[in-house]
Every structure is written in C-alpha cells, then in structure tokens.
C-alpha positions in Angstrom: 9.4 17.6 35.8 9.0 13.8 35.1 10.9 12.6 32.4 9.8 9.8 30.0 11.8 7.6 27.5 11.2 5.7 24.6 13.6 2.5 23.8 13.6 2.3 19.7 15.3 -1.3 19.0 12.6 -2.1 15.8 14.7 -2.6 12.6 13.5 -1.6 9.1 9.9 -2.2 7.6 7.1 -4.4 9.5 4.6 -3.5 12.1 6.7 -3.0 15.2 8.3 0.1 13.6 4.8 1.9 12.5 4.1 1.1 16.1 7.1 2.4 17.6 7.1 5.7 15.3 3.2 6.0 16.6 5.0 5.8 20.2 7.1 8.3 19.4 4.4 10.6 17.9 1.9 10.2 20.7 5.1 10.7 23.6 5.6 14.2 21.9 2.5 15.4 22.2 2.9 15.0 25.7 2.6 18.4 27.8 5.8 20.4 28.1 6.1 19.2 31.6 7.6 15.9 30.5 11.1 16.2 29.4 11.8 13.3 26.5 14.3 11.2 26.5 14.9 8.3 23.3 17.5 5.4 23.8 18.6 3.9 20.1 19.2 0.6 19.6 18.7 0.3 15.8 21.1 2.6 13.3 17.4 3.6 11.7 16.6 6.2 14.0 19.5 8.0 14.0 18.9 11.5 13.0 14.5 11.1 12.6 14.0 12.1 15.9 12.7 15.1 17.4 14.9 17.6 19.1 12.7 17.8 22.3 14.2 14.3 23.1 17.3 13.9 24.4 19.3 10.8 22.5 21.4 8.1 24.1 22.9 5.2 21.9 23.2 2.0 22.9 25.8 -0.1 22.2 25.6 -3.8 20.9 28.8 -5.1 21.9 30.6 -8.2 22.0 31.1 -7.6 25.9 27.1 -7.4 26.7 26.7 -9.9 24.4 28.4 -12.2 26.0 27.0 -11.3 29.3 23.7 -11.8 27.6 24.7 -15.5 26.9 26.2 -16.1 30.3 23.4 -15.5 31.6 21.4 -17.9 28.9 24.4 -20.7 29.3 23.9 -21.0 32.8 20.1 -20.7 33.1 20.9 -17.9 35.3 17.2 -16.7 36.9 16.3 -12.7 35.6 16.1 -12.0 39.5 20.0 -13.1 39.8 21.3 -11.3 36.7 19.3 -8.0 37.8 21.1 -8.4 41.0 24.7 -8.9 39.1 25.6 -9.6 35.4 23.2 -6.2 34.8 25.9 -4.4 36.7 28.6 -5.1 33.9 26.2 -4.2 30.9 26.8 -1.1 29.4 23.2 -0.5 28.2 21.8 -1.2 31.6 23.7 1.1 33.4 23.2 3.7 31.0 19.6 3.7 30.5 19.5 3.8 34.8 21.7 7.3 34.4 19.2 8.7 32.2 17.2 8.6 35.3 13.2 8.3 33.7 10.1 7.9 35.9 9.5 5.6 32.9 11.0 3.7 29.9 8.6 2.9 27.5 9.8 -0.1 25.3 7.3 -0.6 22.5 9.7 -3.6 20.8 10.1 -7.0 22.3 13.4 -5.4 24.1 15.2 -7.5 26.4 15.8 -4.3 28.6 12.2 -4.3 29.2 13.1 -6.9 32.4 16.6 -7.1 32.4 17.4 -3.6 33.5 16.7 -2.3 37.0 14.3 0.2 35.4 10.7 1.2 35.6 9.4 0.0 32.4 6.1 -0.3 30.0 7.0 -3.3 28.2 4.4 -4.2 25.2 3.2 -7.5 24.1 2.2 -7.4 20.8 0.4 -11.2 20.9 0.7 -14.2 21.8 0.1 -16.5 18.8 2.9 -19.2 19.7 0.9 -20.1 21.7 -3.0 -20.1 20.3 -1.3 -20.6 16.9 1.4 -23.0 17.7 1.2 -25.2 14.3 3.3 -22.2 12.4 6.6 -22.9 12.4 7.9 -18.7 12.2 6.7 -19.0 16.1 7.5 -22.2 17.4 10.5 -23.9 15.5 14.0 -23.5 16.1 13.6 -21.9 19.6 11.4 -19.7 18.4 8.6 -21.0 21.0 11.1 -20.7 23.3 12.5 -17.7 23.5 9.2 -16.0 23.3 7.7 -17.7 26.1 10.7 -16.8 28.3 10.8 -13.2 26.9 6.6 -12.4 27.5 6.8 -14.3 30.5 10.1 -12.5 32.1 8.2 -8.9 30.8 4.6 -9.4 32.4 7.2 -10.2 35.8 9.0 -7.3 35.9 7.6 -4.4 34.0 5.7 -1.6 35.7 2.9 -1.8 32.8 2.2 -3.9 29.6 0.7 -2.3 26.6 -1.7 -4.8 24.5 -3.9 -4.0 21.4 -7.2 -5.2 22.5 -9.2 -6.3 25.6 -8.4 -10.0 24.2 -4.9 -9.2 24.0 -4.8 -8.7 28.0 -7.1 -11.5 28.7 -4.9 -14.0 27.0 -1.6 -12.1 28.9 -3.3 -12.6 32.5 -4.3 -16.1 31.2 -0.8 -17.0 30.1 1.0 -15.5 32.6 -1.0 -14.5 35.5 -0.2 -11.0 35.3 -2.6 -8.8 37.2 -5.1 -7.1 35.2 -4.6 -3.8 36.5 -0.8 -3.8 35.2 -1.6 -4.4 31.9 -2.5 -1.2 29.2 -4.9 -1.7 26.0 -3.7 0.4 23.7 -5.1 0.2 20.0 -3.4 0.3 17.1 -3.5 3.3 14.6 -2.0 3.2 11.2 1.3 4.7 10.8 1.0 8.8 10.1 2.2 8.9 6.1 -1.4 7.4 5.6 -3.6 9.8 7.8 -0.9 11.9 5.8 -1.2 11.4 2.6 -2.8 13.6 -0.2 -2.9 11.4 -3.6 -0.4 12.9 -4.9 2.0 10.2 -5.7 -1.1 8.0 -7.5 0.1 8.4 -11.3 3.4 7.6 -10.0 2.6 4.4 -8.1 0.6 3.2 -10.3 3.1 3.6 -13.7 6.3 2.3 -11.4 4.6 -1.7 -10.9 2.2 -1.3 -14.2 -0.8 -1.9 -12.2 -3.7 -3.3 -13.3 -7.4 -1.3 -13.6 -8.4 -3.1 -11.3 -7.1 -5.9 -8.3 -7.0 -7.2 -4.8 -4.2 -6.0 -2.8 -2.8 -7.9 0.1 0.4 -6.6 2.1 2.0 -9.2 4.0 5.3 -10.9 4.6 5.2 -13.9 3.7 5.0 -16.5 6.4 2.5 -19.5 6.7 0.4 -17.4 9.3 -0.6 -14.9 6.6 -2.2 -17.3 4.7 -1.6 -16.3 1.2 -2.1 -20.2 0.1 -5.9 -20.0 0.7 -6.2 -16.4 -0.8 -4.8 -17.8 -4.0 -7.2 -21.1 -4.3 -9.7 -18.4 -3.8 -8.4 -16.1 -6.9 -8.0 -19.7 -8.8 -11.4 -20.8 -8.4 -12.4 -17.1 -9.2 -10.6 -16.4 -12.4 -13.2 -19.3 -14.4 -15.6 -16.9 -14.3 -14.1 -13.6 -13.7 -10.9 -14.0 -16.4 -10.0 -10.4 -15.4 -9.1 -10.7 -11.5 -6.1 -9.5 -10.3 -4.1 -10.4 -7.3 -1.2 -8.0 -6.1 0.6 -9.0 -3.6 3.4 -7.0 -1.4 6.3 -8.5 1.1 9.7 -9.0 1.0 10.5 -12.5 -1.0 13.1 -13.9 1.9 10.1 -15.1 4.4 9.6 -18.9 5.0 6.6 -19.5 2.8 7.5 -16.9 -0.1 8.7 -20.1 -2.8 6.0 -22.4 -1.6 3.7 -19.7 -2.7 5.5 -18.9 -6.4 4.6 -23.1 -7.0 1.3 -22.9 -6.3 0.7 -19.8 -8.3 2.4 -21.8 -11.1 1.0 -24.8 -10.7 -2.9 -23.2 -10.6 -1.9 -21.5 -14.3 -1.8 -17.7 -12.1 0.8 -16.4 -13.4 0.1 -13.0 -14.6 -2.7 -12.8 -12.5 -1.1 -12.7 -9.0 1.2 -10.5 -9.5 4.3 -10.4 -7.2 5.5 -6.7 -6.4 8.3 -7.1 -3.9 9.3 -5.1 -1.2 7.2 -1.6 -1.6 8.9 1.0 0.6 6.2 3.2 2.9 5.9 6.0 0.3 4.6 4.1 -2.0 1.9 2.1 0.4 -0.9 4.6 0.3 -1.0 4.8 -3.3 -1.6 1.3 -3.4 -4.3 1.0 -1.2 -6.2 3.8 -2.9 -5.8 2.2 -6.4 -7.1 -1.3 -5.1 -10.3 -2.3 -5.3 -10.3 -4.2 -2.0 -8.0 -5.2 1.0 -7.9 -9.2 1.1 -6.5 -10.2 4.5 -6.4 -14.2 5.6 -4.3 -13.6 8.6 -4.9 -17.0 11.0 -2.7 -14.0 13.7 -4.1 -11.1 15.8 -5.5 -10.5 18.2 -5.5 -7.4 15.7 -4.0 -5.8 12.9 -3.0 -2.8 11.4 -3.1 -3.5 7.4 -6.9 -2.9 8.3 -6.5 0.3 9.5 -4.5 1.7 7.0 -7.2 0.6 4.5 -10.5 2.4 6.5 -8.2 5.8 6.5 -7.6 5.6 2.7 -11.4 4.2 2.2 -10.3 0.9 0.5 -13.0 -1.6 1.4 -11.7 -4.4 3.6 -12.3 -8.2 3.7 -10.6 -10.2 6.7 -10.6 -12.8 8.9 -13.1 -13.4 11.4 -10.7 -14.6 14.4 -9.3 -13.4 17.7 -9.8 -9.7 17.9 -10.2 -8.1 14.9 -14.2 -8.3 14.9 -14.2 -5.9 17.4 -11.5 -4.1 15.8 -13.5 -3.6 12.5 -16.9 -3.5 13.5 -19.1 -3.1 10.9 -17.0 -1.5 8.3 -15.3 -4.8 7.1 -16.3 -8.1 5.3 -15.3 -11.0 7.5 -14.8 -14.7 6.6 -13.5 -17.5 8.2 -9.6 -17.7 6.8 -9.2 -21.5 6.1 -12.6 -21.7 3.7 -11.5 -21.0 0.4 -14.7 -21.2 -0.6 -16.0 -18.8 2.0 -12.9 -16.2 0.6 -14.2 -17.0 -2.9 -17.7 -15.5 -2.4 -16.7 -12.2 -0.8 -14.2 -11.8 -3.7 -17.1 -11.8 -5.9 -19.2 -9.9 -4.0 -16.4 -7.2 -3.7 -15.2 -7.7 -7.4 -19.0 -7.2 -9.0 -20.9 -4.7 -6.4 -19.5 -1.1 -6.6 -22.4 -0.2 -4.4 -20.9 -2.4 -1.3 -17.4 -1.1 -2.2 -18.6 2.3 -1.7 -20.4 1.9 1.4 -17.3 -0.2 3.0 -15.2 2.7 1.8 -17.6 4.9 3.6 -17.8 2.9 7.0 -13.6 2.8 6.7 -13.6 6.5 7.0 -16.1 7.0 9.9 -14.6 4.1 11.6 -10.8 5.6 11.1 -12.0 9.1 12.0 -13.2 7.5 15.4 -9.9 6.2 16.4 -6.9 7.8 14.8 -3.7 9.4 16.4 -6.0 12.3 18.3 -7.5 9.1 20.1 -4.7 7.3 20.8 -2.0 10.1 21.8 -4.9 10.5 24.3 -5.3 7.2 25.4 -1.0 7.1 25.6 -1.1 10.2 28.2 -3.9 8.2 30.4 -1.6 5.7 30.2 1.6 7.4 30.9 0.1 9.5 33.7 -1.3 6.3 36.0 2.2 5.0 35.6 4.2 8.0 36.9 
C-alpha cells in the first residue's frame, strides 16, 4: 500500500484554501489502496478532515523558528540545511516518520524543499516577476522571498503542480526546471458552489440589501486586482445608465482598499459601488447567482478561479484578456484588455442592456463548467499521483 500526504498550512479565506480543500477532495477519492495521511499546519483544519486520513500536527515553535532564521542569517545553502539544521526541526523529522511515497504540499510551504521528503510542491504563479510594478509582490522582500521560495521548490521537489500549460512554460523559463517534473493541474471552483441549491438566495440577498440588479467583483483588494479601472468604467457608465450597480467583496485591510474608498468618493459613486466586506463562503454562491455579471480586471493569472465559480452558477463573465485565462475561458467569457477603461466601459453596457448575451454566457458557463469540474480533475490528480509514486 502506498501512502500519500497532504501538507495543509493555507490560513482562512483566499484562493490557496479552495485549492487546498480541492486537494484534499480529489486525494480521497483516491482508490482504497492508498492509505491518507494530512499534516496540519493551520488551526483551521483541525477537526474538517476525513477520518480515512491519518492527522499529524505540526508545531510552529520558537525552536524551529529560529532554526529557520539561522539558516536565513547566515545564507546557509538549502543543500547544507537538508544535510543538518533539518535534523533539529521538529516538523521535518516528523513528516519523514510518517513515511509517504509522497507529500503533496499545495501551499507555498517551506517543507516543500526543506525536508528530506519526496514532495509535489505547487506554484501557483509567477507574477513578481511578469508583474513586477505591484508592490504586494515585490516590496518589502516580498520579491525576494518568493524568488528564493519557487526557485528552492522547482530544485528539490519530486513534481510541481501549475494551473495552465503557461504556468509551466514560465516555471521552466524562470527556473530551468525540466518539463517533465512539472504537473498542469487546472483549477476547479471550490465544492459549496458545484454544491449549492439556491436555497440561501432570499437570505443573501435581504442580509447586504442588494440591489435588482449589479456587477459583482470578488477580490481582495490589492493594486493587481485592478478595482481602480473597474470603477472609471462604472463612472463613465452611470451618465447614461443612472441605475448601475457595483458590488464589491474583500476584506478592507489589503494595500489598495482606502485608495479605492477616495476614488469612489471623489467620482460622486457613493451609493453606487457598494462596499460589502468580508462575505464568508456560504454566502458566495448566492451572490454570484443574484448578479447580473462577473466583472474581473485582474492584471494576475496565469488563471483564476472567481471565473470558474461564475460558469458553475451561470453568471455571465467579463475578464481580462492576459496570460492564461483565454484559454481558461474559451468562448464562454467576455474578454477585454484590463487597463482600457474605455474598453471595460463597453462590455458593461453590452452586459448591462442585452439579456439575450447574458443568457447565452450563462449558458456557455454551464457547458464549459460541466467539462472540467471535480470528476475531471480528481482524475487528472490520480494521473498525477500515480506517475509520481
């Protein structure tokens, strides 16, 4: 029997933890033959997790982490702290007892290279370094650390998982990885929305007082999701459509949230982008269903998953038309280039005045999210898994 482990370090809310949950999902529907095995890193997952797999805790403690800054300090090479700091850490040595054929780690974990262990590692993209100008990936050490991190995985780990073929071309670009390491692996959207069954639409609806009718955009708010060009859109829209709506969802504590409350203000918006907060999962499908379109900027991918979750729900979709997510949507989105305002302007009109376009992208979300859902990609995951064990 092989046995096959999943490292959970993703914190609360964000894409990493839909995609770590979707790791989880697809690693039990592996066949019986695999025993499971989870190692916890964040508090969240305590007591979620199936009772096929086997849980191990680790531990953050001020002794690893000061190994772990040691090794930083002195500059100390991955190859030498595998071959002695890893010795003293706690974690290491644990997840090497649990004894996998592999550990998949489907965060940015350190452990990924650090421990002697055969590992998937995943690279989710590499935008610090095609999107350097945005300060949330390059400032402060950002650039830095993730360089080192990527760089340090694609070295050491058995496989990679990326999103999209131009997710591994830009890994063996960067890195010089060999092709054959490296694992495309789509992204789904997370299983409450394949889940869902409307039956929490009065309810959403009544708890933020939506409008009839509005755009809907989920995204923390950093520079890279470009909510600044969305909203000269909406300005230039409202002088001839008075009644547009922008709803907006993210936690308020990102780098570009207050820049973005000014220029709402300052363009006389107020009461027309409407600022929602923090919307916990339960309350996401809803949203989707009761908007009349997905708006998505993004200058990031190579893709997405906001997009996804709208085609399952058949919310019509406008995004941008950069990196991967072309291929990712095919033909059942809008696309536009994200820093033309003007370009954004027109497709909100065409998406606020034609039902007919809206019910035909609805239509095309559907086929295109009944083509690759979690069937597809626990399937895909098992490929994966087997050629690596």
């Amino acid at each position: 029997m092989k046995r096959i482990g999943v490292l959970l370090s993703a914190g609360p809310g964000g894409g990493v933890l839909q995609y770590s949950q979707a790791i989880v999902d697809a690693a039990m529907a592996l066949p019986q033959e695999y025993a499971l095995s989870a190692a916890i890193a964040d508090p969240l997952w305590e007591g979620v997790l199936p009772e096929r797999m086997s849980i191990m805790r680790l531990r953050d403690t001020a002794w690893n982490r000061a190994l772990n800054r040691i090794a930083h300090m002195t500059r100390l090479p991955v190859a030498a702290w595998r071959k002695t700091l890893a010795h003293l850490d706690s974690n290491v040595k644990a997840l090497q007892r649990e004894g996998c054929d592999l550990w998949i780690c489907p965060n940015h974990d350190r452990y990924s290279f650090r421990a002697q262990i055969p590992a998937l590692g995943t690279v989710h993209d590499l935008m610090h370094r095609y999107e350097r100008q945005f300060p949330e990936v390059s400032a402060n050490g950002e650039f830095e650390s993730r360089e080192f991190h990527f760089s340090e995985t694609a070295r050491w780990s058995r496989g990679v998982l990326v999103d999209s073929e131009l997710g591994k071309n830009q890994l063996v670009e960067s890195y010089g990885i060999a092709p054959e390491k490296v694992f495309v692996l789509p992204y789904i959207a997370p299983s409450y929305i394949y889940e869902y069954d409307g039956g929490n639409d009065t309810a959403v609806r009544s708890k933020y007082s939506l409008p009839e009718k509005f755009f809907f955009y989920p995204a923390q708010f950093y520079q890279h999701k470009n909510h600044a060009t969305l909203i000269d859109a909406v300005a230039r829209m409202r002088e001839q459509y008075p009644d547009v709506r922008l709803v907006l969802v993210g936690a308020r504590e990102r780098n570009s949230y207050d820049d973005i409350k000014r220029q709402v203000e300052r363009l006389g918006l107020t009461g027309i982008v409407l600022f929602l907060g923090y919307a916990p999962d339960s309350d996401m499908a809803a949203l989707y269903r009761a908007a009349r379109a997905l708006v998505m900027p993004t200058y990031f991918g190579p893709t997405n998953i906001p997009q996804l979750e709208a085609f399952a729900l058949g919310c019509p979709v406008a995004t941008s038309r950069i990196y991967g997510i072309p291929d990712q949507v095919g033909n059942a989105a809008l696309l536009f280039d994200p820093s033309s305002a003007d370009e954004i302007h027109d497709y909100l009109v065409r998406l606020w005045t034609d039902d007919d376009l809206c019910a035909e992208l609805g239509r095309r979300g559907r086929e295109h999210a009944a083509r690759w859902g979690p069937p597809q990609f626990r399937e895909r995951f098992r490929q994966i898994v087997e050629a690596l064990t």
